[in-house]
N, C-alpha and C positions, 0 to 999 in steps of 0.2 A: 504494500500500500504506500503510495506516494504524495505528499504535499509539498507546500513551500515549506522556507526552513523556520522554526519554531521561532515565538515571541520571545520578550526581552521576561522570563518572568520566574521570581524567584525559585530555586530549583528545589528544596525542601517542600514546599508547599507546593510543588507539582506531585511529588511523591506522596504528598498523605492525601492531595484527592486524587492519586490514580489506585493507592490502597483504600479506600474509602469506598470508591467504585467497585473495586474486583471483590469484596466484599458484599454491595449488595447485589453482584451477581451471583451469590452464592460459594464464591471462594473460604477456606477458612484461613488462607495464611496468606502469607504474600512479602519476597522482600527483594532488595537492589542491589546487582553487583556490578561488575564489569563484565562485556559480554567477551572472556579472552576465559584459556587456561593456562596452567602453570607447565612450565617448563619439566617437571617433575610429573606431572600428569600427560603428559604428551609421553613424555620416557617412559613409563609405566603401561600406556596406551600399548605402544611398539614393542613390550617386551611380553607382554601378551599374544600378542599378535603370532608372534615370532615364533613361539612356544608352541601356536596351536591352540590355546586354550577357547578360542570361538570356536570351535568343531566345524560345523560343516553352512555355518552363519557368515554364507561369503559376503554380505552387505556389510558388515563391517569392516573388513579388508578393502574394501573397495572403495570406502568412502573413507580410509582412515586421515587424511591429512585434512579433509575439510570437516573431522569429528573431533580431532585435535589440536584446530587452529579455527575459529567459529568466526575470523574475519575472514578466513579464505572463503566462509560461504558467502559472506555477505561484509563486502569491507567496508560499509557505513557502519556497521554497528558499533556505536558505545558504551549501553548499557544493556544488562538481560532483566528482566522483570519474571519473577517465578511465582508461580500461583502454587497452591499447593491447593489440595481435596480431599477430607479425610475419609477414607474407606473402614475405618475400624469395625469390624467384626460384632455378631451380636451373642457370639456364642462362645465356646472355647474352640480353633481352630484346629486341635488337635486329638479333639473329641472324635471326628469319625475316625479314625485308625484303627480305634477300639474295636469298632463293627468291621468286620470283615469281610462280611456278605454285601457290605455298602462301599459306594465309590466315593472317596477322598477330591473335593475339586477346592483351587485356590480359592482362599475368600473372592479375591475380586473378580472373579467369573463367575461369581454365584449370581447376581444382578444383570443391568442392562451395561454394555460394553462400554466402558465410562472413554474411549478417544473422543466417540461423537459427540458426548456429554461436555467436553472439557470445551472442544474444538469450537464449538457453537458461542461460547460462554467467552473463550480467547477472542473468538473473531466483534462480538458485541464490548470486548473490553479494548481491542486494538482497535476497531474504527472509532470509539470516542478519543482515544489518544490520538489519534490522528489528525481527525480532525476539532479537538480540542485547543492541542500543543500545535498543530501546522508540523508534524514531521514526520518522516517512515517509519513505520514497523513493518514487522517479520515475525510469525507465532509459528510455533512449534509447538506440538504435543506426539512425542514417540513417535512420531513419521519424518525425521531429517536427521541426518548425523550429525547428531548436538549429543556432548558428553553433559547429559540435563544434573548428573547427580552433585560430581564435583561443584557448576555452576552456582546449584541449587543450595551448596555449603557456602561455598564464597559468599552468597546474598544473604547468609543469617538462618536458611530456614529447618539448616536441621545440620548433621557431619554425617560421614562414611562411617556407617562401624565396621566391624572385623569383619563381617561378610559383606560387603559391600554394599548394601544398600543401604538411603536415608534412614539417620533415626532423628525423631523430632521431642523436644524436652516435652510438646505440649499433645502429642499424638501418638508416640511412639514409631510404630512402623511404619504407618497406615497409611501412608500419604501418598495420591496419584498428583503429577508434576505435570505443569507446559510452562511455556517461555513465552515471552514476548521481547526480542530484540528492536530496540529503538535506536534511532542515531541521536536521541536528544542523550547528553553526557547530565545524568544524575549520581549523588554522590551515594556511593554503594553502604550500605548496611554492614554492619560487624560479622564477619564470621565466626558461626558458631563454634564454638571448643568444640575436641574432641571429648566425651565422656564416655566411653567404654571401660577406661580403668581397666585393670589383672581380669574384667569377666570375660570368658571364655566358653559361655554358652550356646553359642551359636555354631561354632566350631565341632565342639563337641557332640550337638547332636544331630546333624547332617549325617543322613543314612548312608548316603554313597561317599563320604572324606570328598564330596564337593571345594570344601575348605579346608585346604591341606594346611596352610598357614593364615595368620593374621591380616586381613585386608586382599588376600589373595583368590582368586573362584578358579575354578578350570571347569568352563561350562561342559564339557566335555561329558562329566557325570553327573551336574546337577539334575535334579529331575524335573525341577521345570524346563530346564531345558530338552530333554529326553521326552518329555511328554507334549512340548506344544513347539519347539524350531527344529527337529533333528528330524531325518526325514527318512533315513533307514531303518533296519533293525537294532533293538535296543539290547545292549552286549549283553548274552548270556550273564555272567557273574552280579552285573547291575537289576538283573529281574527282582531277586528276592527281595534285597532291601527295598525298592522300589512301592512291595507289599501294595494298596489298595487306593496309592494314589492314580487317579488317572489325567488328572488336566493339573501342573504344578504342584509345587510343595508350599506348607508355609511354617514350617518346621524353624527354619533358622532364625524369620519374621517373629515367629509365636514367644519362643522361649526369652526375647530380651527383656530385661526388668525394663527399660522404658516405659514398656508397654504399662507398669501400673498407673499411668498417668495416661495414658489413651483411652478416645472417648468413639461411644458407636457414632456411627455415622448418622445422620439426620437427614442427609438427600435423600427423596424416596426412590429415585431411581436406582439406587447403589443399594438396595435394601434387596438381601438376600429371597430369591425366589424357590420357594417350597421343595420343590420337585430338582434344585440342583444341590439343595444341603448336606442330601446324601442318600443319592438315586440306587437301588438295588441295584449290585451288578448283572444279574440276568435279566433286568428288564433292558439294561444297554446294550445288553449282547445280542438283544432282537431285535433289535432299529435296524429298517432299510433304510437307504438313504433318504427319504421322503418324512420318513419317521423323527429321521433325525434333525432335517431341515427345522420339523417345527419342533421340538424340544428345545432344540438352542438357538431358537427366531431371538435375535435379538442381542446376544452375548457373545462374547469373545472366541467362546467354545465352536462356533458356528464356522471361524475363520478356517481351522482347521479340520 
């Protein structure tokens, strides 16, 4: 989206009515960083890579230099604006395991596919910046090669823990993420500390040693990976532990203490639907494909 270049107007006070706005569109967080990453995450980027740890997720190799340099997508950009959305759970997320006869699916696939959710929401919060402020934006939600998590600490709204994903003081895990890239230069928000401290829960109880080390993944095993990007056969050895999950894990998510401060979600679209909490496995196993279509009209599970 394109305008002339923004007015003369104090830049603080653009950032609390653009927080102010993403908020009554439903946002619950929202903070401002630089739209760039660190030299050290770019090296980390590439050392992954290098490894293999993407498995067979060749879109990331393929975009790696404009997912590790966020002006090579877009060299206007100066600031990233990140929404965040709490997905928190209404139940304990590790409860179907128990059931065996039932199929295990990620909290966030239990509901309506929250990209369109966000997307819709981003694009109503980017055309008032726009044409607000008079400048470009650029929104992202998990559809562009933006490293959103790193970003998303830089801007205040949560750090990496040991398994790489967002943790947030005021949500825990729960948080789905988009961007909004501006070329207005706002001053960025504090990055959140690390608090993970000596815990090692996450680590620890990853079925497949997903998390061989600290801050490290090798998607390669993880089973959300194995269950909704990988697109072969699921290695012998990995079936067992794998047990009754069938669309992700949230195993690593569940166990962080964060979480005792994470709150359910209140969107009602993100509100867990009956029938995917924890669907008998033999009724899954008799879906034609027709079958299937309308069971998962609507959700993320549908994609694949």
């Amino acid at each position: 989206m394109g305008a002339e270049p923004a007015r003369d107007i104090n830049s603080s006070a653009i950032k609390r009515e653009i927080a102010a706005a993403a908020r009554a569109l439903g946002f619950d967080t929202v903070g401002f960083g630089p739209a760039q990453t660190s030299r050290r995450e770019r090296h980390e980027l590439a050392a992954y890579l290098a490894q293999g740890c993407h498995g067979d997720m060749a879109w990331l190799a393929a975009h790696a230099e404009r997912r590790a340099a966020p002006r090579t997508l877009w060299p206007a950009a100066k600031s990233a604006i990140v929404l965040g959305l709490n997905y928190g759970p209404h139940r304990d997320p590790l409860a179907a395991l128990r059931r065996r006869e039932r199929g295990a699916i990620s909290v966030y696939a239990q509901g309506r596919d929250y990209h369109g959710l966000i997307k819709g929401r981003l694009k109503r919060l980017a055309c008032t910046i726009a044409a607000e402020y008079r400048t470009e934006v650029k929104l992202f939600v998990d559809t562009a090669p933006v490293m959103e998590k790193p970003i998303a600490a830089r801007a205040g709204v949560g750090w990496q823990g040991k398994h790489t994903n967002l943790v947030s003081r005021e949500f825990g895990s729960w948080l789905f993420l988009g961007e909004i890239f501006t070329a207005l230069e706002l001053p960025p928000d504090e990055p959140e500390a690390n608090r993970c401290g000596a815990c090692q829960r996450c680590l620890e109880i990853c079925p497949t040693g997903a998390i061989p080390a600290p801050y490290r993944l090798d998607s390669r095993r993880c089973i959300s990976y194995l269950t909704i990007e990988h697109k072969g056969h699921i290695p012998r050895a990995l079936r067992a532990p794998i047990g009754n999950r069938i669309y992700g894990c949230d195993d690593c998510l569940a166990v962080c203490p964060w979480n005792k401060f994470a709150q359910r979600a209140t969107e009602l679209a993100l509100r867990p639907r009956a029938e995917l909490t924890a669907p008998r496995l033999v009724d899954l196993a008799a879906l034609d494909d027709q079958a299937f279509r309308e069971v998962f009209a609507g959700t993320a599970i549908k994609r694949i």
